[in-house]
C-alpha positions in Angstrom: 344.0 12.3 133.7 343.5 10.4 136.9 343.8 11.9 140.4 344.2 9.3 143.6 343.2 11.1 146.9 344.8 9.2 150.5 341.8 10.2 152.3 342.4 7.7 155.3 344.1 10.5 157.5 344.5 8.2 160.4 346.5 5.6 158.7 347.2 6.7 155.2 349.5 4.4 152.6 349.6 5.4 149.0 352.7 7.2 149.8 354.6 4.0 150.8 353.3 2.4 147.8 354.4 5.2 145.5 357.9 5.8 147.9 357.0 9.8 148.0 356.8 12.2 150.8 354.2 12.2 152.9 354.7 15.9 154.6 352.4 17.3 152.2 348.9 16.3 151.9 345.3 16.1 152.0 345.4 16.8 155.7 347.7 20.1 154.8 345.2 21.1 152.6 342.2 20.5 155.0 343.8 22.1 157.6 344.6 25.5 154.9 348.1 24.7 155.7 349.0 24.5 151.8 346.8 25.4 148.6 345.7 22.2 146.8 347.5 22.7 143.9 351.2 22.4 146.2 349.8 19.3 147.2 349.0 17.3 144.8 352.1 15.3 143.3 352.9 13.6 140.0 353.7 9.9 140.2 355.4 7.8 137.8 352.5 6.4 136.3 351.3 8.3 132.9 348.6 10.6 133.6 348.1 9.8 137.3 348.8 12.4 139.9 348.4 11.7 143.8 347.2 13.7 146.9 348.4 12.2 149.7 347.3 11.8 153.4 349.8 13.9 154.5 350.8 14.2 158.3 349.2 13.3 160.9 346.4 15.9 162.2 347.3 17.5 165.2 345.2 16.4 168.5 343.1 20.2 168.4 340.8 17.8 165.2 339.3 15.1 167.5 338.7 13.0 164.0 338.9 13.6 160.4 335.5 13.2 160.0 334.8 16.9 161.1 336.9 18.1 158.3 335.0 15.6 155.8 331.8 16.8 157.1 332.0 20.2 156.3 332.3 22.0 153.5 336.3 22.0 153.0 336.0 18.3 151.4 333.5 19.7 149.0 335.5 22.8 147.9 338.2 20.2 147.3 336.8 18.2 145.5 335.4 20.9 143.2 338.5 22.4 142.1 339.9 19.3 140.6 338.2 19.9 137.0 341.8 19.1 135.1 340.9 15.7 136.5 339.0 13.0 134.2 338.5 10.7 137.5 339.2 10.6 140.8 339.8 7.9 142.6 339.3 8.2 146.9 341.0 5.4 149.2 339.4 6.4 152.4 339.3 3.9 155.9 337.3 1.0 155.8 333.7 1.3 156.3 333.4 -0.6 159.3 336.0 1.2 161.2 335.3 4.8 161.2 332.5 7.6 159.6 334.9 9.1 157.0 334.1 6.9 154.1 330.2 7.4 155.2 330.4 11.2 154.5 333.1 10.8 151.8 330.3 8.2 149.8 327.5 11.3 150.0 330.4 13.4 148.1 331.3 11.3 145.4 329.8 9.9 142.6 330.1 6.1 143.1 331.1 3.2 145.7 333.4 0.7 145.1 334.0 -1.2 148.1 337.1 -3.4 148.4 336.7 -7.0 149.9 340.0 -8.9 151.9 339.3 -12.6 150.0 339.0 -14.9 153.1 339.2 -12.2 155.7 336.5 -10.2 155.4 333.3 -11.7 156.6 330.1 -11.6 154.4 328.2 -10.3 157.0 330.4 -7.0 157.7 330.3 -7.0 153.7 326.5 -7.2 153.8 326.5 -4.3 157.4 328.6 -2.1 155.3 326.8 -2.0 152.1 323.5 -1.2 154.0 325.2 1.4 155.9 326.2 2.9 152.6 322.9 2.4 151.5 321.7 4.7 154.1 323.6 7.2 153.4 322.2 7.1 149.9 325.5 6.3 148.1 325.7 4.7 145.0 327.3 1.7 145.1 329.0 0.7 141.8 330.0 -2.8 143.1 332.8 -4.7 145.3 336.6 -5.4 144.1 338.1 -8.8 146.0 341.7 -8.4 146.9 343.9 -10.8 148.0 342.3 -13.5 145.9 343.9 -16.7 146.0 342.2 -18.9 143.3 343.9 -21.4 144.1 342.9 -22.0 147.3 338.9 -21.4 145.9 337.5 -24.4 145.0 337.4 -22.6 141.5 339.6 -21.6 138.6 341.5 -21.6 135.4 345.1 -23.1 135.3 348.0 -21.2 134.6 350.4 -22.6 132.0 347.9 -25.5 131.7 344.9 -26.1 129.6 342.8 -27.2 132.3 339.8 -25.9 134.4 338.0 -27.2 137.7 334.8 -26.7 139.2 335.1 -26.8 143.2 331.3 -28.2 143.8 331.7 -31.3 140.7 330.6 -30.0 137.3 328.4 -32.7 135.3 328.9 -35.6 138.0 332.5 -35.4 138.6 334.2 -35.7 141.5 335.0 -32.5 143.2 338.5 -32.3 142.1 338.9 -33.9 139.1 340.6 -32.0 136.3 339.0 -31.9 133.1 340.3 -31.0 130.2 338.6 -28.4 127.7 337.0 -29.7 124.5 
């Protein structure tokens, strides 16, 4: 069973992706406004239940990262034994300190990469900022990847390949076909 946990409380969108209500959630919880167990939702994918964000936090919490920090997230996070994995979309890295604590309270890091968007260096900033906080960082997932605007890929539909930088002397983008 996989669990999927909204934790970016400022602008939180799994529940636009799975079209459910977002007036239960993660920030309920945080805020003891609703047990854990009322707040986590069944989705229509087999074996995958969601906690969302939930509303917005009222302006008394000056940033979500004070409820990260302490040791609500933790208590959280360690009643969800029914769960085989669970999965934590937080903020980006760059913007805000919630996926800093969330990485010291989690197994592993994946960090997720806009193709073309995202510059290396802010890749490279982030990653060393995780490394600080001693997370371990499983690896990066590129989103948004067009291959066919890379220089680099396989052909759909067509037996085909091509190498962006030439690939034994060829020109740079000549098609070759397999062997």
């Amino acid at each position: 069973r996989i669990l999927l946990i909204d934790a970016d409380l400022r602008r939180p969108t799994q529940h636009k992706l799975f079209q459910m209500d977002n007036s239960v959630g993660l920030s309920s919880v945080l805020m003891e406004e609703v047990a854990l167990k009322d707040a986590i939702q069944r989705t229509h994918v087999p074996n995958m239940d969601v906690l969302l964000g939930g509303p917005q936090l009222p302006p008394s919490v000056n940033s979500p990262a004070e409820l990260f920090d302490g040791d609500k997230m933790t208590d959280i996070l360690a009643q969800l034994t029914e769960y085989d994995i669970v999965v934590i979309d937080s903020s980006p890295i760059s913007a805000v300190a919630n996926p800093l604590i969330l990485s010291r309270l989690v197994d592993g890091v994946l960090m997720v990469v806009f193709a073309g968007q995202t510059p290396r260096e802010l890749v490279v900033q982030c990653a060393n900022r995780l490394k600080e906080m001693h997370a371990n960082i499983l690896g990066a997932v590129v989103n948004k990847f067009d291959y066919r605007r890379s220089g680099y890929g396989y052909g759909y539909g067509y037996y085909y390949y091509r190498y962006g930088y030439g690939y034994y002397g060829e020109d740079r983008d000549q098609e070759r076909k397999p062997t």
